[in-house]
N, C-alpha and C positions, 0 to 999 in steps of 0.2 A: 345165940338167938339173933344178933348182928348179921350176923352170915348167913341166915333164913331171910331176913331180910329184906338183904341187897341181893339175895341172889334169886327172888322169886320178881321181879322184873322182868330178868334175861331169861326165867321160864314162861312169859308170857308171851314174848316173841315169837312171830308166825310170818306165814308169806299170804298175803289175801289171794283168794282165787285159787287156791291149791289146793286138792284134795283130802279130804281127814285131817283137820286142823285141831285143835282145841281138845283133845280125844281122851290125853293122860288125866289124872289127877295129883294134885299134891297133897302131901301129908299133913294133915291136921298135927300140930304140936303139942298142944294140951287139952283137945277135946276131938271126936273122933268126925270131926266135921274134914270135909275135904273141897279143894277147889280144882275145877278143872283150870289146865296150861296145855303148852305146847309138849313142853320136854320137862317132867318132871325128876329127871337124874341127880340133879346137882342138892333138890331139894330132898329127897327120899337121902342122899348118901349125908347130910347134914341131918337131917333127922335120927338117922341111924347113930349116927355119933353124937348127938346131945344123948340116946336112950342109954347107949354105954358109958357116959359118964356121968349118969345119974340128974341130970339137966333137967330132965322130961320123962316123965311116967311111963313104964315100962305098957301099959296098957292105957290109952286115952281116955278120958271119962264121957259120958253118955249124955252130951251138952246138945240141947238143943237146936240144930241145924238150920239154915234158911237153906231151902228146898230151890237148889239151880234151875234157874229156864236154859232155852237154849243158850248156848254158848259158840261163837262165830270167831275166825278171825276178821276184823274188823281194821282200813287201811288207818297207821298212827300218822301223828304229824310229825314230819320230817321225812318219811318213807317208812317202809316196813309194813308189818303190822303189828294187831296185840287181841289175845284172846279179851274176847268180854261178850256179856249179855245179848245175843242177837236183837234190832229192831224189832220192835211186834206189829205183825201185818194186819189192815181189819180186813 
């Protein structure tokens, strides 16, 4: 679970102004909620592997979800970016 973690950070990592950002989603662990990221690889092969060693329910349970708005790369401090919540426009 350590390793879902720290490694759903570096799934958040994007490039602002680049086309199709924020697009994958990640695996929900214990409930079939999912969040979008950049590059959901590293999270999906760590989920896969907690499911085979019995870690995490072979079938996610039916938990009540918070319903994503848009989702942007948006510029982090120090450079880069990071998926999150787009501003809402009036």
């Amino acid at each position: 679970m350590a390793d879902y973690d720290n490694a759903y950070p570096a799934a958040l990592a994007c490039t602002p102004g680049a086309a199709n950002q924020c697009q994958q989603n990640a695996p929900g662990l214990t409930c079939n909620c999912s969040a979008p990221v950049e590059d959901a690889t590293q999270l999906e092969a760590i989920a896969a592997q907690l499911r085979a060693q019995g870690c995490i329910p072979a079938q996610a349970a039916a938990c009540p979800c918070v319903a994503p708005g848009p989702v942007t790369c948006m510029p982090a401090d120090g450079g880069g970016g990071i998926c999150q919540d787009a501003p809402l426009r009036n």
